[in-house]
C-alpha positions in Angstrom: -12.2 -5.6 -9.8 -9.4 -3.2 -9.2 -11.8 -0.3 -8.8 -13.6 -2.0 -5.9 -10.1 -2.8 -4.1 -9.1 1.1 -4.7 -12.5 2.2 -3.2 -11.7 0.1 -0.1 -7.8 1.5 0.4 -9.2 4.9 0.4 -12.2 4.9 2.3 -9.7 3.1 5.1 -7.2 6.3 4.5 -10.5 8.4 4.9 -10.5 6.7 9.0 -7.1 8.1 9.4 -4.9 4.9 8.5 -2.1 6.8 8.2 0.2 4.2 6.4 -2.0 4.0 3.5 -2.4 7.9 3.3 1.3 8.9 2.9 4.2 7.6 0.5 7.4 8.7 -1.0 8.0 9.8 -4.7 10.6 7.2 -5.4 13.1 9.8 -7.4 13.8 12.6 -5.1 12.1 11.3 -1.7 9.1 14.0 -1.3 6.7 13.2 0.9 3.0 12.5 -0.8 -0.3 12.8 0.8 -2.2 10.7 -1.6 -5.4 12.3 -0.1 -4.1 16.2 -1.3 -1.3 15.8 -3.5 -1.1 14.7 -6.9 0.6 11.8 -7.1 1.8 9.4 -10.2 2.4 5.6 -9.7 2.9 2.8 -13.2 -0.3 0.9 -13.0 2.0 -2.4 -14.7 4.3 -2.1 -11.4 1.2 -1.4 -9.0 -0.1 -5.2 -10.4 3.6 -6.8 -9.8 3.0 -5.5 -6.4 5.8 -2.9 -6.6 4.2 0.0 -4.2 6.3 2.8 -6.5 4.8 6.5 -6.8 5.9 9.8 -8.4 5.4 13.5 -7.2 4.3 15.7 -10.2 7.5 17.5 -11.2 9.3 13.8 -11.3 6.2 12.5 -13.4 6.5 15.4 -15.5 10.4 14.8 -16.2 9.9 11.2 -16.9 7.5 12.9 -19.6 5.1 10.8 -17.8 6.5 7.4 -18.5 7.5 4.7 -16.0 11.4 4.6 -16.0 11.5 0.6 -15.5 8.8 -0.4 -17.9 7.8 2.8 -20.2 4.3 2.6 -19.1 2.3 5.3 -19.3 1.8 7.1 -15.3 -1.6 7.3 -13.9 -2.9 9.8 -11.1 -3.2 7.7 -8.0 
């Protein structure tokens, strides 16, 4: 399931992969290191394959809500 899949990225981003390690919050551009930051994403977008994460102070602005679908934002 997705759990398995999630495992997998992260234990590549664990050998250095370094594409799957960083993003971009999508609202003011800050770089993310998904393996030390804290960093939001919409689980409904994740599935539609929309690759879209938040930093914490955006996440917190959107009161924690995904600004396309009002879905509630996970931690990555």
């Amino acid at each position: 399931g997705w759990t398995m899949s999630l495992g997998s990225i992260a234990g590549a981003a664990a050998m250095g992969h370094k594409g799957w390690v960083t993003a971009r919050c999508h609202i003011c551009n800050k770089k993310l290191d998904l393996t030390k930051d804290t960093v939001y994403y919409c689980p409904k977008c994740h599935t539609k394959g929309y690759k879209i994460f938040y930093c914490v102070a955006d996440a917190k602005r959107l009161h924690y809500k995904c600004p396309f679908d009002g879905v509630e934002l996970k931690i990555y």
